[in-house]
C-alpha positions in Angstrom: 23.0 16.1 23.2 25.6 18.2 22.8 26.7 20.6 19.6 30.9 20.4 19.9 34.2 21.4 17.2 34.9 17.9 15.4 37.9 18.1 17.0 36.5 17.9 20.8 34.3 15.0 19.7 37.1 12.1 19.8 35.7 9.3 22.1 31.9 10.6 22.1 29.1 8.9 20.3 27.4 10.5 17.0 24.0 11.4 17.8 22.7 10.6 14.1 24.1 9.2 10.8 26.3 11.5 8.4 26.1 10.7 5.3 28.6 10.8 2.2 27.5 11.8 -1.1 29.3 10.8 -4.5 28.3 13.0 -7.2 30.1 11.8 -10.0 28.8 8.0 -9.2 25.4 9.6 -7.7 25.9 7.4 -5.1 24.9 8.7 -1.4 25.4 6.9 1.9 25.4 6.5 5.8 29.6 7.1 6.1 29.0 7.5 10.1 26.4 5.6 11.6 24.7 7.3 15.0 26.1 5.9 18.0 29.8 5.7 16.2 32.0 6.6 18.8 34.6 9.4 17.0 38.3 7.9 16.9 40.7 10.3 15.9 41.6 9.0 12.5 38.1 9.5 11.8 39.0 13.3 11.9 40.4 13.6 8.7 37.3 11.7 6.7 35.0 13.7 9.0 36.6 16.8 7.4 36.3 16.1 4.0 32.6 15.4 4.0 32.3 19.3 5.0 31.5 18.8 9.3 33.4 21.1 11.1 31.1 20.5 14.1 28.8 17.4 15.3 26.0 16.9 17.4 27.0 14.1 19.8 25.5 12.2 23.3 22.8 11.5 24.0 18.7 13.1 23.4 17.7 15.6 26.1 14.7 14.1 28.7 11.6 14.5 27.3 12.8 14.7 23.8 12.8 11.9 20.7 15.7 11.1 18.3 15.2 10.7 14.6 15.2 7.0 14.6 13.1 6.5 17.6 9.9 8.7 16.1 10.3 6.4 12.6 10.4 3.2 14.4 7.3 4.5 16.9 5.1 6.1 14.0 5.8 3.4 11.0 3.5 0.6 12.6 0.8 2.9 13.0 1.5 4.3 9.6 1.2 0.9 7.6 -1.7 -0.9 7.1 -2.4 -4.2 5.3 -0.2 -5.0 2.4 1.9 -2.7 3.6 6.1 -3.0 5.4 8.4 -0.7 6.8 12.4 -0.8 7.2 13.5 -2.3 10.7 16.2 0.4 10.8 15.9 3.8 10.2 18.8 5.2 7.7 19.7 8.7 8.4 16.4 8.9 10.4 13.8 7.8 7.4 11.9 4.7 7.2 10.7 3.5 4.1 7.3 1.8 3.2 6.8 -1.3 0.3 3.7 -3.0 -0.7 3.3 -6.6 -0.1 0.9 -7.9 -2.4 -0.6 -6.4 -6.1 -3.3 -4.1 -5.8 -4.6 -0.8 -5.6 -2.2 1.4 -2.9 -4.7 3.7 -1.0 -4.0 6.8 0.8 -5.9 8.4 4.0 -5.2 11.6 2.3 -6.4 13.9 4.6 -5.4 12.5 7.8 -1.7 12.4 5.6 -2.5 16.1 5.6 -2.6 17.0 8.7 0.3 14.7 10.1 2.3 17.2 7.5 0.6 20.2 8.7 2.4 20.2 11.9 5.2 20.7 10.5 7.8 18.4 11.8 6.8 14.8 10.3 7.3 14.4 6.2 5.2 11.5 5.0 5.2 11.7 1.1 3.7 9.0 -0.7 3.0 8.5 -4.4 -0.5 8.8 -5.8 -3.6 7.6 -3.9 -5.3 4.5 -6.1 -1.9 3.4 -7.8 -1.5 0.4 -9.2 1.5 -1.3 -7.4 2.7 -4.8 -7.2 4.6 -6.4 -4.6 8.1 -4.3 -3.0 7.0 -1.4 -4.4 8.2 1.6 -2.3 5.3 4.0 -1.8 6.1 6.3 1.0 8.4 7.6 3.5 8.6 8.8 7.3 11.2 11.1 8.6 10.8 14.1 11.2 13.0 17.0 9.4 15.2 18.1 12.9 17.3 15.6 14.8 14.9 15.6 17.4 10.9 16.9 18.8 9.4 17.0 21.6 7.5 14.2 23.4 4.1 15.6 23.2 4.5 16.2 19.5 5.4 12.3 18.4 2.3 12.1 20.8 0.1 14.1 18.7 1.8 12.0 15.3 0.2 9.3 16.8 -3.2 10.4 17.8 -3.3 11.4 13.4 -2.1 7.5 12.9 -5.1 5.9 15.4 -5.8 4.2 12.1 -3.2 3.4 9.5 -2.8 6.1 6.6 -1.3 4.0 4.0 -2.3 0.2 2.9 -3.2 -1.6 -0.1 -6.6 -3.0 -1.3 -5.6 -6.3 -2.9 -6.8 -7.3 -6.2 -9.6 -9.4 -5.6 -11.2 -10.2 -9.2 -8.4 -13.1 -10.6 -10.4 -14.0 -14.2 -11.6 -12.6 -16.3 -13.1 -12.7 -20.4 -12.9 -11.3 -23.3 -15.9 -10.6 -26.0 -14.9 -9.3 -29.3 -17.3 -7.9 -31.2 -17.2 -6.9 -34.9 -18.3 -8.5 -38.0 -15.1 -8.0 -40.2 -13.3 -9.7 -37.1 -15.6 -13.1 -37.3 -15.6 -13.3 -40.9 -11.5 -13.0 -41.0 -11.4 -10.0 -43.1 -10.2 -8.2 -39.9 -7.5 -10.3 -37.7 -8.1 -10.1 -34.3 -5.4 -8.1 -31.8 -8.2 -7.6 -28.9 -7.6 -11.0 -27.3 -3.7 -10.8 -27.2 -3.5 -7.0 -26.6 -6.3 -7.6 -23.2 -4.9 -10.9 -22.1 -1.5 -9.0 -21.7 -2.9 -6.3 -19.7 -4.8 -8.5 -17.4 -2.1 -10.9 -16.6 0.1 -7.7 -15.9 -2.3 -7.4 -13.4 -2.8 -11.1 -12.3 -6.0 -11.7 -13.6 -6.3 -14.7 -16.3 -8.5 -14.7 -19.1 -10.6 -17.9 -18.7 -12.5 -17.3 -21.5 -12.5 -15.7 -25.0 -14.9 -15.5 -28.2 -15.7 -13.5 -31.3 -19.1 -12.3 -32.7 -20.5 -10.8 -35.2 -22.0 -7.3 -35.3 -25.3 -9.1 -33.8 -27.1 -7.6 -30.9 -28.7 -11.1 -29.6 -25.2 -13.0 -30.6 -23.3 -10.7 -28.8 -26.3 -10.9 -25.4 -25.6 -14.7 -25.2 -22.2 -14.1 -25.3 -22.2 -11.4 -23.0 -24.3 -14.1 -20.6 -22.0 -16.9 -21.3 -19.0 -14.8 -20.1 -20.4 -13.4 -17.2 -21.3 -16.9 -15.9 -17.4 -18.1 -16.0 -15.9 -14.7 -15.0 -16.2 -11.7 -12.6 -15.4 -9.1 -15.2 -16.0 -9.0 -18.7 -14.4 -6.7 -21.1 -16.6 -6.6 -24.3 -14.9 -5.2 -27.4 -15.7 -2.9 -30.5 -19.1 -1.4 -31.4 -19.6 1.3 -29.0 -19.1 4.0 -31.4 -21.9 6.2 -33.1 -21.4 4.1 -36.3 -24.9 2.8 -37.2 -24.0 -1.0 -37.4 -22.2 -0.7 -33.3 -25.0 -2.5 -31.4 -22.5 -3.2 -28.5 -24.2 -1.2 -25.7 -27.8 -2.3 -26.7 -26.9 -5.7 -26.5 -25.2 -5.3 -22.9 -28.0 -3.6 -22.0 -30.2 -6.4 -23.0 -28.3 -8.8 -21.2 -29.1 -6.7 -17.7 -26.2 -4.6 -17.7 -26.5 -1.1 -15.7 -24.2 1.8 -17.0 -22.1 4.2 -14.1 -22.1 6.4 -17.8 -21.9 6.1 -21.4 -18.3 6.9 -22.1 -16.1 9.2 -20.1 -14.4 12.5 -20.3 -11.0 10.7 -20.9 -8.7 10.4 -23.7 -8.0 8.2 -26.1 -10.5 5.8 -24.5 -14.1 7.9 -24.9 -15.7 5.3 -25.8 -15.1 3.1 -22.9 -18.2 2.5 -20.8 -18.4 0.6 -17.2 -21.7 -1.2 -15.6 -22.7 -4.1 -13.8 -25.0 -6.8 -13.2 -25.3 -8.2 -9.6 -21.6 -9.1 -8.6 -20.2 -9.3 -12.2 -18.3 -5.8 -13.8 -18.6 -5.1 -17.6 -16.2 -2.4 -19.1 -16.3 -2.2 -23.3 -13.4 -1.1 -24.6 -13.0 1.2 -27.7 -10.4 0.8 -30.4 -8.2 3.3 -28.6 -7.0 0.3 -26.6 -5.3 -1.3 -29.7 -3.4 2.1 -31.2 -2.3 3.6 -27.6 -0.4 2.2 -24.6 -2.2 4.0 -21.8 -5.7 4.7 -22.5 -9.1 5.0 -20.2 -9.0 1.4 -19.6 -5.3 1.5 -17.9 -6.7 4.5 -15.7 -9.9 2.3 -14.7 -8.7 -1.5 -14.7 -7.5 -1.5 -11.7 -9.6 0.1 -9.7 -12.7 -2.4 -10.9 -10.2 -5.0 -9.8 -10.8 -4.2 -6.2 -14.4 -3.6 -7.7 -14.2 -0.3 -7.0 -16.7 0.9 -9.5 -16.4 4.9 -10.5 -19.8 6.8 -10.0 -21.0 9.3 -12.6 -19.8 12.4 -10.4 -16.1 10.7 -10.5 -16.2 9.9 -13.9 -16.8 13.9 -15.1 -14.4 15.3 -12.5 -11.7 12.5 -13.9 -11.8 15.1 -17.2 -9.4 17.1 -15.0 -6.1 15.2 -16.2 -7.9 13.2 -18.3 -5.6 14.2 -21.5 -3.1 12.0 -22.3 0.3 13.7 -23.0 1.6 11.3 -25.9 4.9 10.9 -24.7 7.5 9.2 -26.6 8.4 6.9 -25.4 5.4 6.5 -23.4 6.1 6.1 -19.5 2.3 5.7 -18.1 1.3 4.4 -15.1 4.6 7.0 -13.4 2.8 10.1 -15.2 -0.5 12.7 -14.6 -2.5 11.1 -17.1 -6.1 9.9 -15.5 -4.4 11.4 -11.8 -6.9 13.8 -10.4 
């Protein structure tokens, strides 16, 4: 691979893509794909994109192009859930999920294939919700080319795949709304409509919904009832310190086990997650009704893929566990409930 004046380069092949950027359409793309042989009315374009010399021919023995080390790394890179681009443009490879779930990251194997220097791998956040062709990372090396050994080394890091997706595997679930005003009318109901959304945003159908009063054995068998139809139960209302919320000691009377009382996040405080055998539980606070991203968005999916929090991850989640209030409000593509 030779280095050569534009004008010298008439009749040899590029040795990667050049690329044209637009800025008043924001548009950028491959202009000059590698392996274009140079004509000499290309001359004049070549110019005006800036390249006064090219790198042309062919890699150096013992050496790897661009393209080569995406197509070589991106299987080993992508695990389940995950695809990759066929063909490399302007040397990166991109990576889209497959199926709904919960994208994971090996994140510190992802570490050290970026510690060397030469790869770039960025992803978005481990544990994001994501739903099918969504792009979630990229593989480039930064110069034209590396050596041999090196892409050998990339590959030793990838011996098991850094990126994949844990599929959601709880499809149904119910709803249990709790509070007196609610089942006498006084109060209308906006639990089941405002949870059934959420769910089916994530796949998951509710298969079964009721209201009770502020009764701790009426809310039990309703508790019971739900859990023998559904995986995970969301119980509403009545976890507060208010005298007549008997919530909690009624899930607890039906056999449920607490990860922790509440958590550090907010709005959502009040939002508590257990289980019983296979079957989740996760009360939800009012929050839930007056916010669009609340401690429930942060946790839903990751109980999905029943992936309960322990108590240690539930205090450390504190640390960006403040939600901004933006207006308009852009949550899951923001820090809120990101460690």
């Amino acid at each position: 691979m030779k280095k050569l004046p534009v004008e010298q380069t008439i009749g040899l092949p590029l040795a990667h893509d050049l690329t044209e950027v637009t800025p008043a359409c924001r548009r950028k793309r491959v202009a000059f794909s590698r392996g274009h042989v140079v004509r000499m009315e290309d001359i004049v374009q070549l110019r005006r994109l800036g390249k006064n010399q090219l790198y042309v021919g062919m890699v150096e023995p013992g050496f790897v192009h661009e393209d080569d080390a995406a197509l070589l790394l991106a299987p080993h890179l992508a695990g389940e859930g995950i695809e990759h681009d066929l063909y490399p443009t302007e040397g990166k490879v991109n990576f889209r999920t497959t199926v709904a779930g919960l994208f994971r990251v090996d994140i510190e194997a992802l570490a050290r294939l970026n510690r060397l220097g030469v790869p770039s791998m960025p992803t978005i956040h481990d544990r994001f919700p994501v739903a099918p062709g969504k792009t979630v990372a990229a593989f480039r090396i930064i110069p034209l080319c590396c050596e041999r050994t090196l892409v050998e080394r990339m590959l030793s890091i990838a011996e098991r795949p850094l990126i994949w997706v844990e599929a959601y595997r709880i499809k149904q679930a119910a709803i249990v709304v709790t509070g007196t005003e609610v089942y006498s009318g006084v109060v209308e109901d906006r639990f089941v409509d405002r949870l059934s959304f959420k769910l089916r945003q994530l796949g998951v159908e509710p298969v079964f919904t009721t209201v009770v009063p502020d009764d701790s054995r009426k809310i039990t068998a309703a508790i019971e009832h739900a859990a023998s139809v559904a995986r995970l139960v969301l119980v509403t209302g009545g976890t507060s310190v208010d005298p007549d919320d008997v919530t909690n000691q009624a899930m607890a009377d039906a056999g449920v086990t607490f990860v922790s009382r509440g958590n550090p996040l907010q709005p959502g405080n009040h939002l508590s997650i257990g289980h019983r055998d296979d079957r989740i539980f996760c009360t939800v606070p009012a929050a839930a009704l007056h916010f669009n991203a609340t401690a429930l968005d942060v946790f839903l999916p990751r109980l999905l893929v029943e992936d309960l929090p322990d108590a240690d991850e539930l205090a450390q989640a504190g640390h960006g566990g403040l939600c901004h209030f933006c207006d308009p409000c852009v949550y899951p593509v923001c820090p809120f409930g990101r460690p």
